[in-house]
C-alpha positions as CSV (number, residue, x, y, z in Angstrom):
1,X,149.6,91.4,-350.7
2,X,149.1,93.2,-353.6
3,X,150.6,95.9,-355.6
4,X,149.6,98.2,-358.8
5,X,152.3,99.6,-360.8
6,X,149.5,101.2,-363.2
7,X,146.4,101.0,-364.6
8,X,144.2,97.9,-363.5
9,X,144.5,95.1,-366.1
10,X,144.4,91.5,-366.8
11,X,146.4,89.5,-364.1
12,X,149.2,87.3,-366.1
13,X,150.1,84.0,-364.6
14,X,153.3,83.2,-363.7
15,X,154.7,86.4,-363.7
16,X,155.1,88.3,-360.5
17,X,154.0,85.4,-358.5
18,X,157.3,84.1,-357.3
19,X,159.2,87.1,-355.4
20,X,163.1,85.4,-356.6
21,X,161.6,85.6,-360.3
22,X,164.6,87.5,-362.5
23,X,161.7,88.7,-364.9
24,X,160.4,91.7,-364.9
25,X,156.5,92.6,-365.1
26,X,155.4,94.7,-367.9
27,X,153.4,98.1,-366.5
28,X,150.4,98.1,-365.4
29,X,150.4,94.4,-364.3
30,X,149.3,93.7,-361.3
31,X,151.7,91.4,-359.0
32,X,150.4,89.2,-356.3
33,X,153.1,88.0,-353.7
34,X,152.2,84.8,-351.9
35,X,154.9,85.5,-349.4
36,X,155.7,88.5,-347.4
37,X,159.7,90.8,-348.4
38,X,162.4,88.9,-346.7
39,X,163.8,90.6,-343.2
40,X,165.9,93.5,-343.6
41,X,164.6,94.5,-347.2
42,X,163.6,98.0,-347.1
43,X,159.7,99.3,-347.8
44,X,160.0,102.3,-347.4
45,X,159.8,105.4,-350.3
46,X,163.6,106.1,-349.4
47,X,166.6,104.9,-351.4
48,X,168.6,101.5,-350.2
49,X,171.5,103.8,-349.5
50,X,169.4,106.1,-347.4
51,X,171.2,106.5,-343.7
52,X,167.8,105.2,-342.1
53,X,167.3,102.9,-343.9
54,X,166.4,99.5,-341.4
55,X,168.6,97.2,-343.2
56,X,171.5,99.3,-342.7
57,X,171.1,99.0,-338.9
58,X,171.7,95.0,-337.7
59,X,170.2,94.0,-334.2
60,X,173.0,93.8,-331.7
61,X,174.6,90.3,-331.8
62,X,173.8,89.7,-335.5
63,X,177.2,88.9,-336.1
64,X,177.4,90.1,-339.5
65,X,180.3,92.4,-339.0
66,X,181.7,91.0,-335.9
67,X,180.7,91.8,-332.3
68,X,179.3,95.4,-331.6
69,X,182.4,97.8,-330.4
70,X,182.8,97.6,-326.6
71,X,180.8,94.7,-325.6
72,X,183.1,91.8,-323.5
73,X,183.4,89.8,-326.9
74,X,185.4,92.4,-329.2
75,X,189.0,91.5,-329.6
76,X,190.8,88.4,-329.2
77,X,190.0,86.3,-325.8
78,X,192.1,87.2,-322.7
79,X,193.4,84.2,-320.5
80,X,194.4,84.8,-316.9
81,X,198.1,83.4,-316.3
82,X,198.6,82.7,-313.1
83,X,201.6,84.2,-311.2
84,X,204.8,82.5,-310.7
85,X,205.4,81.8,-307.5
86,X,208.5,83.0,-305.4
87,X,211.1,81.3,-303.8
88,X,209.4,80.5,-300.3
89,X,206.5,79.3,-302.3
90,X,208.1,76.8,-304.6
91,X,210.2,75.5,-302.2
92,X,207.3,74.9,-299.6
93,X,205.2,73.2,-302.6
94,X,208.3,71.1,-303.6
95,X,208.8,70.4,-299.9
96,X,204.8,69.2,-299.4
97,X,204.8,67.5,-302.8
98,X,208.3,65.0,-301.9
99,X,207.1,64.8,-297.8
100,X,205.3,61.2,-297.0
101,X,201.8,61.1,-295.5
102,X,202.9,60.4,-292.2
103,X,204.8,64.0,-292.0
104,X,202.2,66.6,-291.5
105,X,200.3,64.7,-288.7
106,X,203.6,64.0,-287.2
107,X,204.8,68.0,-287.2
108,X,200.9,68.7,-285.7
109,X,201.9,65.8,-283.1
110,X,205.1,67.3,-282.5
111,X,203.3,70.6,-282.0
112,X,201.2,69.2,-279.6
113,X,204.0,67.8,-277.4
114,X,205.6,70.8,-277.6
115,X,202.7,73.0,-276.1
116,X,202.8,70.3,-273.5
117,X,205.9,70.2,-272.1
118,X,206.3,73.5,-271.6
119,X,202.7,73.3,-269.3
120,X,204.5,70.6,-267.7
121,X,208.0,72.1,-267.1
122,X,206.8,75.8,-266.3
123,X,203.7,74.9,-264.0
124,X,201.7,77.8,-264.2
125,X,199.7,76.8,-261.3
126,X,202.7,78.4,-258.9
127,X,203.9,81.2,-261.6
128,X,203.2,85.0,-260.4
129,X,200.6,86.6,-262.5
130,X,202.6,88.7,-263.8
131,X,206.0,86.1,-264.9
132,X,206.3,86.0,-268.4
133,X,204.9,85.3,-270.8
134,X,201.9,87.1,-269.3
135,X,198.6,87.8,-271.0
136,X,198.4,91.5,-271.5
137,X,194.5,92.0,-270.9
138,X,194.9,90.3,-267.4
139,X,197.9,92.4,-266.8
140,X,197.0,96.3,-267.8
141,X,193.2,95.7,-266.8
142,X,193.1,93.0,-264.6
143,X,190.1,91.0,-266.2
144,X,190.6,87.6,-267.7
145,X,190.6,87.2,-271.5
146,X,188.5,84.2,-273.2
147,X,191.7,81.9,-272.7
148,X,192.9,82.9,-269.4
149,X,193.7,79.8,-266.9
150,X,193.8,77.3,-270.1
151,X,197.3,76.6,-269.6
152,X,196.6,75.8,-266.3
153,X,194.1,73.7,-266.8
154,X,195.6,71.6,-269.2
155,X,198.6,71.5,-266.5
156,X,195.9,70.2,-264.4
157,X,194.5,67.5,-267.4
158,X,197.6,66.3,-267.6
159,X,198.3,65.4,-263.8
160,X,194.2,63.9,-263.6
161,X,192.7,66.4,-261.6
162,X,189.5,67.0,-263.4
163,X,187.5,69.4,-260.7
164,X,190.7,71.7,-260.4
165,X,191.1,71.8,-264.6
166,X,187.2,72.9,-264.7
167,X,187.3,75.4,-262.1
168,X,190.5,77.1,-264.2
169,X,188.7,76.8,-267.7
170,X,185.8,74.4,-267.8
171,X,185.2,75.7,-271.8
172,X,188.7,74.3,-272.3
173,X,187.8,71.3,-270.5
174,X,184.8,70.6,-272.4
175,X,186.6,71.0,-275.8
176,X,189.8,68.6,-275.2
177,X,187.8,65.2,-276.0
178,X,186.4,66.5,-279.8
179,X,189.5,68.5,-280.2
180,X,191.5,64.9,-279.5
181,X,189.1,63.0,-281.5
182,X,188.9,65.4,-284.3
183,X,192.8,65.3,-284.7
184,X,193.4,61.1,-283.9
185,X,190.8,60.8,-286.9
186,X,192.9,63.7,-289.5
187,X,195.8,62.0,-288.1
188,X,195.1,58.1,-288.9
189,X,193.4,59.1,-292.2
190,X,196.6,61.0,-293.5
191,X,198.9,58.4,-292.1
192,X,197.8,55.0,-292.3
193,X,194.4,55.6,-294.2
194,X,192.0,55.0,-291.2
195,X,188.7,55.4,-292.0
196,X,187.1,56.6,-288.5
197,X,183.4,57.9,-288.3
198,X,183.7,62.2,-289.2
199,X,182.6,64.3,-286.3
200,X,180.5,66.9,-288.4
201,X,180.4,70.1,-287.0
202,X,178.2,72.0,-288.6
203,X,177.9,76.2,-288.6
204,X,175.2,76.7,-286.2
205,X,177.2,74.3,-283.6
206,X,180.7,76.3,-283.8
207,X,178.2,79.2,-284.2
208,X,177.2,78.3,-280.6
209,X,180.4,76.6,-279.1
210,X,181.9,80.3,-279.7
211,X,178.4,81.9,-278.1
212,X,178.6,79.9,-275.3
213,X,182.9,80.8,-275.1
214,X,182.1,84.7,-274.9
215,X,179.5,84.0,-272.5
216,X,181.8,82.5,-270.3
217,X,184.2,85.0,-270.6
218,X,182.5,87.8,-269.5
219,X,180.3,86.0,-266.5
220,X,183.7,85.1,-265.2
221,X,184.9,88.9,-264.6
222,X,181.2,89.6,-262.8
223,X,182.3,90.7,-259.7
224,X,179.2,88.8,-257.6
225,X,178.5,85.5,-256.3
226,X,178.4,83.1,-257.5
227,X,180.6,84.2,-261.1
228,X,183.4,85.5,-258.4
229,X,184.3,81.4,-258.6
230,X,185.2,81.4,-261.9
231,X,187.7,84.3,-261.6
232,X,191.2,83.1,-261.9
């Protein structure tokens, strides 16, 4: 790139040539620059202290004078404290945190009993359908819900009648050996560290364990042959 400050004239070496050179040219000397002004240096005719000027307007994230105002990165960085649990919480995580391994499948085991006896002891196979504790669909619109007859036909599990268990909730029925399997292997792994092969159920098979529940449910409230049988 060249420049003429004046008239044309004799080109001197070594002056000019190097653009960080303190000397200055005498007129009408002609300057050649071997490399191009450095970024930000202003060309134009106007004065370095001109408002549009270019190198008085940095490209966002230049970091010269700090981050642009507004953008996420201005001020100091924020960081999220949790909140302090309450009482109930603390006392729950102290409680979990002291407990043995064997406690939690023990309380689900105790759960389990618990449901149970009271199949055992209230026998819901002679119950009126309307004794207490009642479910409410069955008893304002008279159609069975999705778990109406399962407490009678785990009454019926649990005394070995198989056909009469099915004919009360045969979903239910079908469900009992993964739900037991799925709960002896939680069980042994939390308590004694058994290692028993993981029954993987995946999203499109509780997808359509849950299809196949809701069609059951409403086929048994068809009032035809042969869904009438499955009314309880």
């Amino acid at each position: 790139m060249t420049s003429v400050d004046g008239p044309t004239g004799p080109t001197r070496s070594g002056q000019g040539t190097d653009p960080t050179s303190t000397g200055a040219a005498p007129a009408g000397t002609t300057h050649t620059l071997s490399d191009p002004p450095a970024v930000g240096t202003p060309t134009g005719p106007y004065p370095a202290d001109t408002p549009t000027a270019p190198h008085l307007h940095p490209a966002a994230g230049a970091g010269v004078d700090g981050p642009p105002p507004g953008s996420w990165s201005a001020g100091p960085p924020v960081v999220w404290q949790p909140p302090e649990p309450d009482r109930l919480t603390r006392f729950v995580l102290r409680l979990h945190a002291r407990s043995p391994r064997w406690a939690a499948p023990l309380a689900a085991l105790g759960c389990v009993a618990a449901g149970m006896a009271y199949a055992l002891v209230s026998d819901p196979t002679t119950s009126d359908p309307d004794a207490a504790p009642s479910c409410l669909l069955k008893l304002t619109t008279g159609l069975d819900c999705p778990g109406c007859g399962g407490t009678r036909a785990l009454w019926y599990l649990l005394h070995a009648d198989l056909p009469a268990a099915a004919r009360h909730h045969a979903v239910f029925v079908f469900a009992v050996p993964f739900l037991a399997y799925l709960f002896v292997a939680w069980a042994g792994r939390q308590a004694f560290g058994w290692r028993l092969p993981e029954l993987r159920l995946s999203s499109p098979v509780i997808g359509g364990f849950l299809a196949v529940w809701m069609a059951f449910s409403v086929l048994r409230n068809l009032p035809w042959a042969p869904f009438t049988a499955l009314y309880v």
